[in-house]
C-alpha positions in Angstrom: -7.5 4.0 -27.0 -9.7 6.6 -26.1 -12.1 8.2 -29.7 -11.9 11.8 -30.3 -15.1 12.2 -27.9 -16.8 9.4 -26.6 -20.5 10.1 -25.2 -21.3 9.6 -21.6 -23.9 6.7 -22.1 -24.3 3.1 -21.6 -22.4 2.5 -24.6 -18.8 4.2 -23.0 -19.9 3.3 -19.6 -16.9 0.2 -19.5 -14.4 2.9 -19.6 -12.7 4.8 -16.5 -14.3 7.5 -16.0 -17.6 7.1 -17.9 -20.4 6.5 -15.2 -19.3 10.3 -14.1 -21.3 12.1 -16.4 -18.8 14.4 -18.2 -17.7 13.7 -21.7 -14.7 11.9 -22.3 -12.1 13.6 -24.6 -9.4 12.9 -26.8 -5.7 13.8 -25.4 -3.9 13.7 -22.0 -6.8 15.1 -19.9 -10.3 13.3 -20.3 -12.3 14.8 -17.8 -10.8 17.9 -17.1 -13.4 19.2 -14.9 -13.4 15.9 -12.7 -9.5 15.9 -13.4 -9.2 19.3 -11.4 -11.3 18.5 -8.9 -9.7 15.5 -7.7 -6.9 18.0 -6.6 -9.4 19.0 -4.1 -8.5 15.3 -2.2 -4.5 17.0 -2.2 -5.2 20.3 -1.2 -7.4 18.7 1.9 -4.2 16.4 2.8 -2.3 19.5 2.8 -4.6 20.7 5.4 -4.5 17.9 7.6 -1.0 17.8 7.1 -0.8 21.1 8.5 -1.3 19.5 12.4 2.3 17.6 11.7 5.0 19.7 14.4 2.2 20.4 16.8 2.0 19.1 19.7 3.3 15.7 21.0 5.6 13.7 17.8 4.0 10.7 18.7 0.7 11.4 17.5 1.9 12.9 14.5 2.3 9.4 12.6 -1.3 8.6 12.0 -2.1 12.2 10.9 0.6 11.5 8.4 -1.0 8.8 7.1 -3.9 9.9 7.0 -3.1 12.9 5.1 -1.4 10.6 2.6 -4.0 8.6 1.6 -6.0 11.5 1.4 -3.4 12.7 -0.6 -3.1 9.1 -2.8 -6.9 9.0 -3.1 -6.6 12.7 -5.3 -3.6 11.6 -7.1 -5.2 8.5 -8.0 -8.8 10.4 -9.2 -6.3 12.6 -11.2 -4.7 9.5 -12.7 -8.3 7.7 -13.7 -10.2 11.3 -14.8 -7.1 12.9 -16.4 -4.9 10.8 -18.7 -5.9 6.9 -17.3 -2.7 5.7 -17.6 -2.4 1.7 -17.3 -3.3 1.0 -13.8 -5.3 4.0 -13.3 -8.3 2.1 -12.0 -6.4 0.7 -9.4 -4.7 3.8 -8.5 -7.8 5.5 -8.4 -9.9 2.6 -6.6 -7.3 1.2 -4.0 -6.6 4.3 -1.6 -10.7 4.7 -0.7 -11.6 2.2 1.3 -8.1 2.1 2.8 -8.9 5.7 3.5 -12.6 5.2 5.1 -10.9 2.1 7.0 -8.3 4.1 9.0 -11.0 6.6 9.5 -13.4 4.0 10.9 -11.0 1.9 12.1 -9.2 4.7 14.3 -11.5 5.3 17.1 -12.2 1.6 17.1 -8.6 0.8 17.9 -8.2 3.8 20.2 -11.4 3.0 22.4 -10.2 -0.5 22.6 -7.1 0.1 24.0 -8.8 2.6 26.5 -7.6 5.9 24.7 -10.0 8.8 23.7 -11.4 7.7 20.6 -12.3 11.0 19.0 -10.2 13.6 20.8 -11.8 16.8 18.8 -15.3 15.5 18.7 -17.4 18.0 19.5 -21.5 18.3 18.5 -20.2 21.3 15.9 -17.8 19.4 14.2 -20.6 16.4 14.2 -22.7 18.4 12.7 -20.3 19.7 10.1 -19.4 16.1 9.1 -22.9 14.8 9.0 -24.0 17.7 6.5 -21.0 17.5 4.4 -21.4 13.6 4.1 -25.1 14.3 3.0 -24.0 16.9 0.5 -21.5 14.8 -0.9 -24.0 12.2 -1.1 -26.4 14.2 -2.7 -23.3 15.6 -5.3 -22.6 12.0 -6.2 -26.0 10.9 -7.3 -26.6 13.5 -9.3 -23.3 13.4 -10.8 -23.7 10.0 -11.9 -24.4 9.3 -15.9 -27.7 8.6 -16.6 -28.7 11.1 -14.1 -31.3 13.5 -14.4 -28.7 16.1 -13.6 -25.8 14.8 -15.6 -25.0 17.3 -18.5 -21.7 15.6 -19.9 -20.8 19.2 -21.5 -21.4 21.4 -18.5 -18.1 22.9 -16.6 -20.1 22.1 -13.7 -20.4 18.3 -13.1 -21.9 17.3 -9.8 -19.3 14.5 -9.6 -16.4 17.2 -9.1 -18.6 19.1 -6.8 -18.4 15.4 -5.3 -14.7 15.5 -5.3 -14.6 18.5 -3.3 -17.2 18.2 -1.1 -16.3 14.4 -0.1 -12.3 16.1 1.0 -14.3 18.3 2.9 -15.5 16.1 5.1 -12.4 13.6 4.7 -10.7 17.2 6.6 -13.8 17.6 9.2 -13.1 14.1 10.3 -9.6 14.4 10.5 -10.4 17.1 12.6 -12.6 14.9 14.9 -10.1 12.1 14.6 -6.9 13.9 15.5 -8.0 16.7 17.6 -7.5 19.5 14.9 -7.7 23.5 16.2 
């Protein structure tokens, strides 16, 4: 059971949500800044989503799933930063590296089977991804407890700027990955 506020220090940093700087509260939201933010990961699979009904139906399926686990990845944040039901870790752990691997594993697949393995690569959109990625970095370390940054009482925690800045660049490579206008 959570107490009425539990500090963001080494003592709390066994429960979910605790190496992330802000303050854990009492109630149904714990983190509501990080709680919000993981919506970020759903409005980004929204995006994505928006490529299903264009073009040729067969290369809507991995679009679909791709926008799903981008879409499990924010539901799961919500769970673990929000109310951490039972099985919130899980929830909240599970859909990322399932998420990186299709995104890794995609042109990997296509190139071996001879098909373009990025078809809406272009030095732009490379760009894009690679500062993203090193602002999302940069948003994760500092939103890390412990942190010269972290301020567990701010309504600006670095590790929801993570949130949103990390389904940035999930959509940038989905643009990459799946040829998106």
């Amino acid at each position: 059971m959570r107490e009425d506020a539990a500090p963001a220090s080494q003592d709390a940093l066994g429960r979910m949500g605790a190496t992330d700087c802000e303050r854990l509260r009492a109630g149904p939201v714990a983190q509501p800044v990080n709680t919000l933010t993981s919506l970020g990961y759903v409005a980004g699979a929204g995006m994505v989503m928006r490529r299903v009904g264009r073009g040729n139906p067969e290369g809507q399926r991995p679009v679909v799933v791709y926008s799903a686990l981008m879409a499990l990845v924010g539901a799961g944040s919500v769970a673990f930063h929000g109310p951490q039901p039972a099985g919130a870790k899980l929830m909240h752990d599970l859909p990322i590296p399932v998420l990186l691997g299709v995104a890794l594993g995609t042109p990997l697949a296509r190139g071996l089977r001879g098909a373009d393995p990025a078809p809406g690569w272009t030095k732009g959109r490379a760009a894009a991804l690679a500062g993203i990625t090193l602002a999302a970095a940069a948003c994760y370390a500092a939103g890390r407890t412990g942190a010269p940054t972290c301020d567990p009482d701010s309504p600006v925690q670095f590790h929801g700027a993570w949130h949103l800045v990390s389904a940035a660049a999930f959509v940038v490579g989905a643009d990459i990955l799946h040829g998106g206008s």
